[in-house]
C-alpha positions in Angstrom: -12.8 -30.6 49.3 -13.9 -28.1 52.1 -12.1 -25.3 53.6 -12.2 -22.2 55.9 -12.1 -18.9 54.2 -12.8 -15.1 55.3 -15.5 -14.2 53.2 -17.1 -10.6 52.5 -20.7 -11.8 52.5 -21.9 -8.4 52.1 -21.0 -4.6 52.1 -18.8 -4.4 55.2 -19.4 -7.8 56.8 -16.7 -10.6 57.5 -18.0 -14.0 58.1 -15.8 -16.8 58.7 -17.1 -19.7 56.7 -16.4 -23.1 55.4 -16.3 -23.4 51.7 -15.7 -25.6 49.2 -12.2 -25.8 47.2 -11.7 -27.3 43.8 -9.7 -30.7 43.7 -6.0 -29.6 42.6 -5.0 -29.7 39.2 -1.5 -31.2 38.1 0.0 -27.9 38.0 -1.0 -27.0 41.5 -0.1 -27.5 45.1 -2.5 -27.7 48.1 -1.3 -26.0 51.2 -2.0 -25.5 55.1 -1.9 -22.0 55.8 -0.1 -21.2 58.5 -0.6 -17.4 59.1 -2.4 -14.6 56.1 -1.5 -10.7 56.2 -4.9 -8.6 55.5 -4.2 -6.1 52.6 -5.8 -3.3 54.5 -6.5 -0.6 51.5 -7.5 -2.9 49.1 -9.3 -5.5 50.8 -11.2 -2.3 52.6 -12.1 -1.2 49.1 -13.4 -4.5 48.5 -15.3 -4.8 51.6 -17.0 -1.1 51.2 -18.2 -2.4 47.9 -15.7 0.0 46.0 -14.4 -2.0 43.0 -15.9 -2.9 40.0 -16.0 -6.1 38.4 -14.8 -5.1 35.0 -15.9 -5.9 31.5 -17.2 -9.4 31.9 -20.1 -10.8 29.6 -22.4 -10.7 32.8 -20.9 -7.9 34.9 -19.4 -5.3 32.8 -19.0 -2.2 34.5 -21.1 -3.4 37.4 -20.0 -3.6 41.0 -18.1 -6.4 42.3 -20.5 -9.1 43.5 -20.5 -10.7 46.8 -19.5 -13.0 48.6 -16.3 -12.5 47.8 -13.0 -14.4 50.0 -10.8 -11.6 50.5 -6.6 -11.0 50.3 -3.8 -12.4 47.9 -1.0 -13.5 50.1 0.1 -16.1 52.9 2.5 -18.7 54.3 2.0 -22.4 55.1 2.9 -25.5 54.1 2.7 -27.8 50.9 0.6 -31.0 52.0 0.2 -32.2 48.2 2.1 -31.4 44.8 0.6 -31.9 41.2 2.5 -34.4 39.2 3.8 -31.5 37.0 5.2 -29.3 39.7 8.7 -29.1 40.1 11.2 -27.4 42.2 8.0 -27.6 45.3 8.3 -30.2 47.7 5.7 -32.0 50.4 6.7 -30.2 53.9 8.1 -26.9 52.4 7.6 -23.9 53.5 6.2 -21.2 51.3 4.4 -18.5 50.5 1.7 -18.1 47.8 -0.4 -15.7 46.3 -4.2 -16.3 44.8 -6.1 -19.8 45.5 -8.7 -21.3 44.2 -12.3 -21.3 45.7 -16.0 -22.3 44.5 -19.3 -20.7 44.1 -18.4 -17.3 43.7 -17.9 -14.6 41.0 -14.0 -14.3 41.5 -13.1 -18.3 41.6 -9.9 -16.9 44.0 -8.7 -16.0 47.3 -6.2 -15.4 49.9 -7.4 -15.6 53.2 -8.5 -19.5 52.9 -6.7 -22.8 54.2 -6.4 -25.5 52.7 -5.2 -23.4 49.7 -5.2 -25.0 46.1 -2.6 -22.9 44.3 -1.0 -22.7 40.8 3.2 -24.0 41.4 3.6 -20.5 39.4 2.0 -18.7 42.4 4.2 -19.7 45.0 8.1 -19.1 46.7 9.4 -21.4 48.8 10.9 -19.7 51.6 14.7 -19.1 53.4 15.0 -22.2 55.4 14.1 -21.1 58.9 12.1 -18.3 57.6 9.7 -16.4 59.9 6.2 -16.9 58.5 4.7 -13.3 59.2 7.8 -11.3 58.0 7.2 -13.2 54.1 3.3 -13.8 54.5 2.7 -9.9 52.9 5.0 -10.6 50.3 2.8 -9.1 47.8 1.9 -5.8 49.4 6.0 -5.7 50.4 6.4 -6.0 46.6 4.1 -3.2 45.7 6.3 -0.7 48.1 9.6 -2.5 46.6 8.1 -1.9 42.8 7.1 2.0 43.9 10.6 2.2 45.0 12.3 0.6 42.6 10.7 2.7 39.5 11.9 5.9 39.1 15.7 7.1 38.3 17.9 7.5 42.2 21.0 9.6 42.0 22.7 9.3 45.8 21.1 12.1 47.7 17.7 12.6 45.2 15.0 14.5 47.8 12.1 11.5 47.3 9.0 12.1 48.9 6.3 9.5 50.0 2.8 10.1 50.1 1.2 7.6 53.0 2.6 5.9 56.2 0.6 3.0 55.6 2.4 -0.2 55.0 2.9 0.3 51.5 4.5 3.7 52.1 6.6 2.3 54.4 8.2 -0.4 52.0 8.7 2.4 49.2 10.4 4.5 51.7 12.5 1.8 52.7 13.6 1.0 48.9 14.2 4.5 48.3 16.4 4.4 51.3 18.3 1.4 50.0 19.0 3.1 46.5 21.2 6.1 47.9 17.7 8.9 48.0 16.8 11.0 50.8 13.1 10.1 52.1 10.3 12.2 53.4 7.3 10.7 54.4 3.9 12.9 54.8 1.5 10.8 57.1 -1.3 11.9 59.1 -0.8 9.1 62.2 2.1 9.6 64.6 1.8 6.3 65.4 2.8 5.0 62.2 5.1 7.5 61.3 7.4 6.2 64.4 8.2 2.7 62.6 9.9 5.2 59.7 14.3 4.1 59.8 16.0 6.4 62.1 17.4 8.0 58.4 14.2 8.9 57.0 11.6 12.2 58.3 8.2 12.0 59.0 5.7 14.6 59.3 2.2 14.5 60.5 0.5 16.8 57.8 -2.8 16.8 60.6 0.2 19.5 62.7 2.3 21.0 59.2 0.8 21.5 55.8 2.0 19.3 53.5 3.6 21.9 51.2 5.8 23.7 54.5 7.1 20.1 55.0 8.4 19.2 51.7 9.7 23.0 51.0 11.5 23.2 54.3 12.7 19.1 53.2 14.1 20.1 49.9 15.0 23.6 50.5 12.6 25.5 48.2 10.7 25.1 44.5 12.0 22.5 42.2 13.9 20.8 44.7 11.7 17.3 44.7 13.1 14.6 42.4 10.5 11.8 43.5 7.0 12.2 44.7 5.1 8.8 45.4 1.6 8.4 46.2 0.6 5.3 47.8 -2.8 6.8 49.2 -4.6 8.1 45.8 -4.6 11.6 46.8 -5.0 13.7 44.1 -5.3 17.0 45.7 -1.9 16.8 47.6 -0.1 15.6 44.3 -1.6 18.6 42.6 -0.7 21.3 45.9 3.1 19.4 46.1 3.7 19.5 41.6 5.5 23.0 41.7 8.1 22.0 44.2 9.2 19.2 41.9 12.4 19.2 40.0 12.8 19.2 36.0 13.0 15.5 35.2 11.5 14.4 37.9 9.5 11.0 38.5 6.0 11.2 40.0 5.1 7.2 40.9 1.2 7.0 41.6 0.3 3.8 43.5 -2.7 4.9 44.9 -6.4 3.6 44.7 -8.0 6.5 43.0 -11.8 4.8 42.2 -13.1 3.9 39.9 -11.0 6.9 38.3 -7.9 9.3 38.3 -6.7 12.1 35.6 -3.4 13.0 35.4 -2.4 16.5 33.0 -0.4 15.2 30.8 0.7 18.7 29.8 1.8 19.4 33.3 3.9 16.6 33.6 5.3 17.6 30.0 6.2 21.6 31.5 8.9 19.6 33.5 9.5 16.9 31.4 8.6 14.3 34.6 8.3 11.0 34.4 4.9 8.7 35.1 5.2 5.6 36.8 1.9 3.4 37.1 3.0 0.1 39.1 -0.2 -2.5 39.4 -0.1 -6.1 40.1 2.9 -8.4 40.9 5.7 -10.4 38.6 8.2 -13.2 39.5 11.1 -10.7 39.0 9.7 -8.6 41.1 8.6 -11.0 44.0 11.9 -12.7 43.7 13.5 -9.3 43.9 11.1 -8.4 47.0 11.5 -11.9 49.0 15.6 -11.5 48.7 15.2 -7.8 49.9 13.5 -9.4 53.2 16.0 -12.2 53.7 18.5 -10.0 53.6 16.8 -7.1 55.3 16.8 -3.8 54.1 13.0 -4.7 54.0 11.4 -5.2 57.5 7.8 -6.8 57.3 7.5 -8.4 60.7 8.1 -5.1 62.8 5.3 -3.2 61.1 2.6 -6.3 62.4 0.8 -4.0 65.2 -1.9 -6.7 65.3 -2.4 -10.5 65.1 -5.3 -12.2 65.5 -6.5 -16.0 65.2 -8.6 -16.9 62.5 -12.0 -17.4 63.6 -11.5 -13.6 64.8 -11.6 -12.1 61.8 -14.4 -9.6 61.9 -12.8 -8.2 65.2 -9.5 -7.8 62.8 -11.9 -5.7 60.4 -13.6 -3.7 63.1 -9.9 -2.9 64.5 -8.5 -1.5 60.9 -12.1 -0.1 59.7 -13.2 1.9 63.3 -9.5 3.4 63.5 -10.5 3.8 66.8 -7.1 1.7 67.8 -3.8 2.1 66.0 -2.8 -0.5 63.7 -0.7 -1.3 61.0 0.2 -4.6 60.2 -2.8 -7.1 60.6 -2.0 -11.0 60.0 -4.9 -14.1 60.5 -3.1 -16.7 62.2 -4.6 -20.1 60.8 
């Protein structure tokens, strides 16, 4: 069949294109998309030509190819069900991760509609769900799973590397288990959408390191330190100020790669957490967190656009010359 997908045709250009989808397997539903949220770090790496495409027998090691169709996450509505799905209906609601696409090096997708996905790769949503709060459902997850790693006693100093959107959601977790949240961003206009119980400081106006000791009130005081931005150099300047038995989560995208001392981390006996990817637990965990609402999705959207605009979406998140946060496709 043929579809509409955003497709990286190049290193950083967005084309809106009609390809062609694989007929759907037994196992598989085929949905209308309703509305996709862009994953702005890693779809950016992506689009700058950043990842690699891993050991495969034709591309080990070697950049990711394009085209590529970007993302991993969106809402719409199941049109057709496999014979072997169960618990999915035609007409429901849902949200699903990674579909399937043709004539490309990576066979999958997010941003494309209709979208052939596995029955394992999708939530049906609250009745009378708002599409854009669950359409990042994914990216929500990774800030729930940063969150939800490391050990929270009520009142634990935690502080959060990033005020992007995945930042946000780990700030909000921590919140949720009892800690005390700092979060060093460089973008008052982010930094606002914080919970009224949380602190934000712009480290562009106060060092990083001033922050967090006048936040924990001196050396050692730091139980969690989270990096959702893969930056190195401020984990290394903020390690003194953490506490014995700490938990140090790193989230961020550090290349291609990243080194940790282990024998720092052992002088403190703190913990390393590595989250990556997405699990049912976790996605089940993440979509009750938003129907209930200690996580809030749809106030961080700053931008929507229609489909057939998606290379003005890019130029908005990769000029930075307006503020965004939040940037969903509407389908």
């Amino acid at each position: 069949m043929r579809g509409k997908a955003v497709v990286f045709t190049d290193r950083m250009k967005v084309s809106v294109q009609e390809v062609d989808i694989p007929e759907p397997r037994r196992d598989e539903v085929v949905i209308d998309v309703e509305v996709s949220w862009i994953s702005n770090g890693t779809e950016s790496s992506f689009l700058r030509g950043e990842r690699i495409a891993g050991d495969t027998p034709f591309h080990s090691g070697a950049p990711w190819p394009f085209p590529i169709v970007a993302g991993y996450q969106k809402v719409g509505v199941i049109r057709q069900k496999g014979a072997e799905v169960a618990g999915l209906e035609v007409g429901d609601r849902v949200f699903a991760t990674v579909s399937k696409v043709t004539g490309m090096f990576d066979r999958r997708g997010g941003h494309i509609s209709p979208a052939v996905t596995a029955a394992n790769q999708v939530w049906k949503l609250p009745e009378g769900a708002n599409a854009v709060d669950y359409c990042g459902l994914v990216l929500t997850q990774v800030g729930y799973n940063c969150g939800s790693r490391p050990q929270v006693r009520a009142g634990d100093r935690a502080v959060v590397l990033g005020d992007g959107l995945v930042g946000h959601w780990t700030a909000q977790t921590l919140l949720k288990r009892g800690a005390q949240v700092l979060m060093l961003g460089r973008h008052d206009d982010r930094l606002r959408y914080l919970p009224q119980n949380a602190t934000g400081v712009n480290t562009r106006l106060v060092a990083a390191t001033e922050a967090v000791n006048d936040f924990s009130g001196g050396a050692g005081g730091v139980a969690i330190l989270v990096d959702t931005v893969g930056d190195l150099q401020a984990v290394d300047a903020l390690f003194p100020q953490l506490a014995h038995d700490a938990h140090f989560v790193s989230a961020g995208f550090y290349g291609s790669s990243g080194t940790i001392d282990i024998q720092r981390l052992r002088a403190k006996e703190i913990t390393l957490h590595t989250p990556a990817g997405w699990n049912k637990p976790r996605m089940d965990a993440t979509l009750a967190g938003i129907r209930d609402g200690f996580l809030q999705t749809g106030p961080l959207v700053t931008h929507r656009f229609p489909v057939d605009q998606a290379e003005e979406a890019w130029r908005v998140i990769l000029d930075k010359t307006v503020p965004c946060l939040g940037v969903v496709l509407e389908w």
